[in-house]
Every structure is written in structure tokens, then in C-alpha cells.
N, C-alpha and C positions, 0 to 999 in steps of 0.2 A: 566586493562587487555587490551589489542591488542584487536582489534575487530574481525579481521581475525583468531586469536587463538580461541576466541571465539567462532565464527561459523564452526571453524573445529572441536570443540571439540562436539557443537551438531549436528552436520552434516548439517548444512544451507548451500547450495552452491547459489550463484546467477546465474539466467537465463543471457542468453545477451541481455541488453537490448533491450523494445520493439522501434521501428520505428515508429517515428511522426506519425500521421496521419492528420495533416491540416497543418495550417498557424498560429501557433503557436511557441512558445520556451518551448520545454520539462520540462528546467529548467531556470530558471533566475534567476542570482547571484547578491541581491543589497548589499552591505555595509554588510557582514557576512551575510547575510539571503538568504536561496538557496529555490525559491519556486518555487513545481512541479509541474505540471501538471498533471493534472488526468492521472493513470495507469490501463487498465482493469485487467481480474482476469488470460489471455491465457495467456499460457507458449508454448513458440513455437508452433509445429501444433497441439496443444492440445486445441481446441475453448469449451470455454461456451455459452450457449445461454438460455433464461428465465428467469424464476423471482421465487421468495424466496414466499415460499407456497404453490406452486404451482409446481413448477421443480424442486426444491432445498430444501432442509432442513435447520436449524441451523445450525447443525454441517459440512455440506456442504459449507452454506455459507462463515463459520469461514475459511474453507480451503482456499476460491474462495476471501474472504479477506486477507487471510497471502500472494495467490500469487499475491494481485495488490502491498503488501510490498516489495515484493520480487520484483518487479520489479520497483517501485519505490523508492529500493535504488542499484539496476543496474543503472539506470537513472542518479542517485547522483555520485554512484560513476566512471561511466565515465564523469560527467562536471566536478567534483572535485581533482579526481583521488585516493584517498586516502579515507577511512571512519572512518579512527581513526581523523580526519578533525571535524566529527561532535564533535560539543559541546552542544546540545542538539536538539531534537524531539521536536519542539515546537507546533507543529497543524499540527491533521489530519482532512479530511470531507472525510467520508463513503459513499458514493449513496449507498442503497440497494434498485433495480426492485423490487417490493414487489408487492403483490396480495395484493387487501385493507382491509382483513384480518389478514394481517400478521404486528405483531407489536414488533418483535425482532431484530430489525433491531440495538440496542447497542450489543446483544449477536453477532450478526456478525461482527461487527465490533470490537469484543475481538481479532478477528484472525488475523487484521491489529496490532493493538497496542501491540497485545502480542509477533507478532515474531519483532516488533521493542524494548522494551523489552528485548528481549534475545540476540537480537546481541549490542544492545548498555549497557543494565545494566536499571534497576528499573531508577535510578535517572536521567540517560539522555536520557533515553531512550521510558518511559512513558509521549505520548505527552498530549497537551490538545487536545478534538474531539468533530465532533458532530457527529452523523449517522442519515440520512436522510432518509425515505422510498422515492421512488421516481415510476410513473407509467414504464417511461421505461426509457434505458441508448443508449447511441448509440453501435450501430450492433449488438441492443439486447442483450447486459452484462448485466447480474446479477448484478454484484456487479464492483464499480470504489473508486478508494482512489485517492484524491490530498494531499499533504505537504509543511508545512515548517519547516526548517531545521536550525539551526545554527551552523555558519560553522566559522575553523579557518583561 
């Protein structure tokens, strides 16, 4: 199925993508393999700030992870141009800001994997991952997802 049919039919729209912030490549395209760079969780002027136990719940965090997916496959698909391109989600790494009590940091990270999942399909769609508790993220994110992608 079209990817785009796809997410029109669950209502996924993408943000536009977010804007650098260093001296970096967003994305880098080697030999089919398009790797991202870490995406925080804001959607336009919607900021998060905190850490998961403390500011944020599970079920929050899952959210604050679907939006770093969501914008790190805006990211994709402006280097790319197209996302029916992808041929498979190959690796994601989760950061979750976590208070040193908090040790859910794979259930937040279902809300990355799962909306890549829905827009690409179970098989290319579910990557391999780790999720990471971390004390903080820069400017104070919650929650960061980097990827890799293969691409046609």
C-alpha cells in the first residue's frame, strides 16, 4: 500500500520539518542508508520540557515519542522526497530524560516504533531499537529519537 494512503486513512499528517540546530547533517544519505539525526518530541510552538517520572508519564511519554517519529520522518522525507523510498526502518535509539526511578523507558519508546509501524506496515516498518534512560537531553527534551532508514 502507498504510504501516504496509509496515513491518510489513519489520520497521520507530518509536521514540517524541524530546523537544524548545530553543525550537523539532519540526514545523511550513504549507499541506500539515510541516517538521522536525533529529532526532539516539539511540534511547532508546542515545546516540552522535563523528564519521564517526574513531568511526564508513560502514556505521555509514548506520545512525546510518536512526535520525535513524526518529525523524523518529515526530516526523511524532505532529503528523500518520496516515503514509499523507504524499504525498511532499520534502527531506532530512544533517549528517555528519566528521573533514576523510572525504568519504562522501552514502553516509551512503543510510541516511536509503533507510529513507524503504521505508516510503513509490521514488516518494514518495525525497526531494530534501544531506549535509553538518560539524566537530561538538550533544551531539556523529554524524550529524542535518532534513525536509520533504507532507502530506494
Amino acid at each position: 500500500m502507498n504510504v501516504y494512503d496509509r496515513m491518510k486513512e489513519k489520520g497521520i499528517v507530518l509536521p514540517p520539518a524541524p530546523p537544524k540546530g548545530g553543525l550537523y547533517s539532519p540526514c545523511k544519505i550513504v549507499e541506500g542508508w539515510a541516517y538521522l539525526s536525533g529529532c526532539g518530541c516539539n511540534m511547532g510552538d508546542k515545546v516540552y520540557k522535563g523528564t519521564l517520572g517526574r513531568d511526564f508519564t508513560v502514556e505521555e511519554g509514548q506520545m512525546l515519542a510518536r512526535n520525535c517519529a513524526l518529525n523524523l520522518l518529515a526530516v526523511l522525507e524532505r532529503e528523500i522526497g518520496d516515503l514509499n523510498r523507504v524499504k525498511a526502518a532499520a534502527k531506532i535509539l530512544v533517549l528517555v530524560a528519566s528521573q533514576n526511578d523510572f525504568y519504562q523507558q522501552p514502553e516509551v519508546a512503543n510510541g516511536a516504533s509503533g507510529l513507524l509501524a503504521e505508516v510503513f506496515g509490521g514488516d518494514i516498518g518495525l525497526p531494530a531499537r534501544s531506549a535509553i534512560g538518560v539524566n537530561v537531553l538538550p533544551g531539556n527534551l523529554p524524550v529524542e529519537v535518532e534513525a536509520v532508514f533504507v532507502i530506494a
